[in-house]
Each structure stands twice: as C-alpha cells, then as structure tokens.
C-alpha positions in Angstrom: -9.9 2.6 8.9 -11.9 -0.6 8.0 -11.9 -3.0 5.3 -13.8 -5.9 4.1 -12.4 -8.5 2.1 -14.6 -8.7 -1.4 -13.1 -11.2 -3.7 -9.7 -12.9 -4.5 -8.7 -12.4 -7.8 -6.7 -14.6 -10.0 -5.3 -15.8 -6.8 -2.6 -13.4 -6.0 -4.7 -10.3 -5.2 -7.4 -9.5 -2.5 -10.0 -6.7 -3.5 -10.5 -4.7 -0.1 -13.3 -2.2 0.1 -13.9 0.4 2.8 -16.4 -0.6 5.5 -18.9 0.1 5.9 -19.5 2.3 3.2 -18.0 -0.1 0.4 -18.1 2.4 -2.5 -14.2 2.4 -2.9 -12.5 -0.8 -3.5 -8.3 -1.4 -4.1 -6.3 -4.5 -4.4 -3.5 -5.8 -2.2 -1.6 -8.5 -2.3 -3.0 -11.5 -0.7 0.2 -12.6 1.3 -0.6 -9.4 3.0 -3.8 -10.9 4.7 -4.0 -13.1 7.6 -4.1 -17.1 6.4 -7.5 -18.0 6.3 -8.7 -14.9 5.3 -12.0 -15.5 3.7 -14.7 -13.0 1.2 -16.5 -10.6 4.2 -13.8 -10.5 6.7 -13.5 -7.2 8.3 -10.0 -5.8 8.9 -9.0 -2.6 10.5 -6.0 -1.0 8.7 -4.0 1.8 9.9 -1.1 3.9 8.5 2.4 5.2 10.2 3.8 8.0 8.7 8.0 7.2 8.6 9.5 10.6 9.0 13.1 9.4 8.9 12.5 6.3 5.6 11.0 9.6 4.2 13.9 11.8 4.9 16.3 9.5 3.6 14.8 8.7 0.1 13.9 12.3 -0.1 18.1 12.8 0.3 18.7 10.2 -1.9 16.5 11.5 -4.7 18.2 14.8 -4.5 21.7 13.8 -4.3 21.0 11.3 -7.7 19.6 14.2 -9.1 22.6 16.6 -8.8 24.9 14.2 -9.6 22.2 13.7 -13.2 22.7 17.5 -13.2 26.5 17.9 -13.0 27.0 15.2 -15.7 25.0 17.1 -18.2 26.1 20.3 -17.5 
C-alpha cells in the first residue's frame, strides 16, 4: 500500500492519504516517519500479521476474564 504525506498537524501528527487515489486520509504519529519527511512524500506501508503477539493477548484477555468471572460469581 502507498501513502502520501498531506499535512502536519499541530506538530505531533502526520495526515497520510492513500496514493494515488487520496480519498481516505488517517493520522499517524510523526516520530513514525522518516526525519525529513516533508508534505507529498510517497511512502509504501505494509502490514505483518503477528500470529503468536495475537495468541498471547487473546490468552491473556480470557484468563483476566475468568478470573472477573469467578470473583463475581
């Protein structure tokens, strides 16, 4: 996926919209950008799916939960 950089906004966030279509936007923050980043860079983004950070919150969430379960029942 690709990005270009719109604005900066009150100088902690970085509007990105998708390129090259540019009818969605979202903000990130800007310490997430390469230094010098500048309004029309293009970035290409990708995502990794973490099976096993997934697994483990998805554990964790349940076994908070039970224990929420067992103390009010």
């Amino acid at each position: 996926m690709r990005v270009q950089l719109d604005r900066f906004e009150d100088n902690s966030m970085a509007v990105l919209m998708l390129y090259p279509e540019g009818r969605r936007s979202f903000d990130v923050p800007r310490e997430l950008l390469p230094d010098g980043s500048r309004s029309g860079d293009v970035f290409e983004v990708s995502f990794t799916h973490d099976r096993r950070e997934t697994g483990r919150i998805a554990a964790e969430n349940k076994s908070l939960l039970d224990e929420l379960l067992r103390r009010d029942g």
